[in-house]
C-alpha positions in Angstrom: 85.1 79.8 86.6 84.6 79.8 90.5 86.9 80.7 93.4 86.7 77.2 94.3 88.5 76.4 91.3 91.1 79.0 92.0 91.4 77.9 95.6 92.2 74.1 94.0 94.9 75.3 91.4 96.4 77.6 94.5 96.8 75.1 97.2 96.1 75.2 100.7 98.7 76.7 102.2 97.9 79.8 104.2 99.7 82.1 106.7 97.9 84.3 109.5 98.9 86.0 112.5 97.4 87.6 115.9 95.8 90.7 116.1 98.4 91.3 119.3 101.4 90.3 117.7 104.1 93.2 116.6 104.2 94.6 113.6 107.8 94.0 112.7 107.1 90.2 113.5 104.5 90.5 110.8 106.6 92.5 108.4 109.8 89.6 109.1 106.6 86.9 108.3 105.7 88.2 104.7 109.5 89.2 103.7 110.8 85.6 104.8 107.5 83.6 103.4 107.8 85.9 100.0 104.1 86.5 100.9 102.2 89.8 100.3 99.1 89.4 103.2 98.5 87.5 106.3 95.3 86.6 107.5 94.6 88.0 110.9 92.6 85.2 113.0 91.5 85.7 116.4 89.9 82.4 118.4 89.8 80.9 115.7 87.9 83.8 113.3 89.0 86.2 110.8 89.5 89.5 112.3 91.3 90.9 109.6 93.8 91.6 106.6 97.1 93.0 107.0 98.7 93.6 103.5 101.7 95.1 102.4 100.0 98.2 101.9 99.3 98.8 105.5 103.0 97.8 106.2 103.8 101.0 103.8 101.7 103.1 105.6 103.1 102.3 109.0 106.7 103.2 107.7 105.6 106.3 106.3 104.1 107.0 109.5 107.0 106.3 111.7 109.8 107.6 109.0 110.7 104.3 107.9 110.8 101.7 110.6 107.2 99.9 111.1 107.2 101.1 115.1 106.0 99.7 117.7 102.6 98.8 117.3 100.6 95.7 116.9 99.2 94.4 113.8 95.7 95.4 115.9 96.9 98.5 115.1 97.4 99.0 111.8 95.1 95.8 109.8 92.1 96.1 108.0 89.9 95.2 110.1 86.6 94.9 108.1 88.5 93.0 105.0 86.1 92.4 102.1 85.4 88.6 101.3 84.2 86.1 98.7 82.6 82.7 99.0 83.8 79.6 96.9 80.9 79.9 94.9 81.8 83.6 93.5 82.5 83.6 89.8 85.9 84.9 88.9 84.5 87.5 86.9 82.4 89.5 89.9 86.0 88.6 91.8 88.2 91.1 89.5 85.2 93.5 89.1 85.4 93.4 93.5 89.3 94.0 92.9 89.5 97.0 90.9 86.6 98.5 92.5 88.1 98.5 95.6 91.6 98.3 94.8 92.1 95.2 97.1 94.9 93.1 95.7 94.0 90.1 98.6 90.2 88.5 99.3 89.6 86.2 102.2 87.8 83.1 100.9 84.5 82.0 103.2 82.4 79.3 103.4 80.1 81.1 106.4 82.3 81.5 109.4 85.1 78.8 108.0 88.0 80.6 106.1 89.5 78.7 103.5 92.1 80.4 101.9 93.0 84.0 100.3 93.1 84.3 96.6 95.5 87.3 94.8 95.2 89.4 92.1 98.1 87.2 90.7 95.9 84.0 91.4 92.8 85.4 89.4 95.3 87.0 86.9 96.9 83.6 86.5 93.8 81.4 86.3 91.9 83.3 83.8 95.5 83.6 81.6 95.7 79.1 81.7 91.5 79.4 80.8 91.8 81.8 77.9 95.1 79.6 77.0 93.4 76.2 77.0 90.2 77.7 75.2 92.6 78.7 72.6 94.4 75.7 72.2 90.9 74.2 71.5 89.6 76.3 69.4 93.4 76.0 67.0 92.9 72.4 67.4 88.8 72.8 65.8 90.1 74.8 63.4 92.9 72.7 62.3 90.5 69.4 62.5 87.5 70.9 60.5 86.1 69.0 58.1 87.0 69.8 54.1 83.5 70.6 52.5 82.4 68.4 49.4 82.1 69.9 46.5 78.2 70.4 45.1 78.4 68.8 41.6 77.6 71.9 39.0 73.3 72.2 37.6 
């Protein structure tokens, strides 16, 4: 299984922000949208990730308000990414590696979506479920062996 496949199941919809925006704004975005990233464009490129993790960090750094900076301030700015044509099993290897719960999804300079550990987690769940289903139903529709007549 690809990304691509992923990326088809998911949808389209995708939510970014501006590097110069506040962070609170950002933190409002995800809590209202039930979202746990936002992709951080910039004329039109990717400049960055801002998760919930960074969120975190920024209220433990200002004693639990986000402050007053930007998301600049506080993204990843060098977020790792995968291509459509990345197999889902180099994906979750690239996820627990590098503990990154959100990959930006390129085709060259063209983003095209962001895929979750909950997205990978969910397709390969509905793959291993429908290869089970087929295998009961093999199983259940084999063929009863003739018997060999005795020497």
């Amino acid at each position: 299984m690809k990304v691509s496949e992923i990326l088809q199941v998911k949808g389209n919809i995708l939510y970014t922000i501006k590097p110069d925006q506040p962070l609170a704004e950002a933190a409002k975005t995800m809590a209202e949208k039930d979202i746990g990233s936002l992709v951080v464009m910039e004329f039109g490129d990717l400049v960055g990730m801002l998760t919930f993790r960074e969120v975190l960090k920024a209220l433990h750094e200002n004693d639990g308000t986000v402050g007053g900076g930007t998301v600049r301030k506080h993204m990843e700015d060098h977020p790792i990414t995968v291509t459509p044509d990345t197999e889902v099993n180099e994906v979750r290897r690239i996820m627990l590696e590098k503990h990154a719960r959100y990959l930006p999804v390129m085709n060259a300079k063209t983003l095209l979506g962001v895929i979750s550990f909950y997205d990978v987690a969910r397709a390969v769940l509905e793959a291993q479920s429908f290869e089970n289903r087929m295998l009961k139903a093999y199983i259940r529709d084999w063929p009863a062996e003739e018997e060999q007549p005795a020497d």
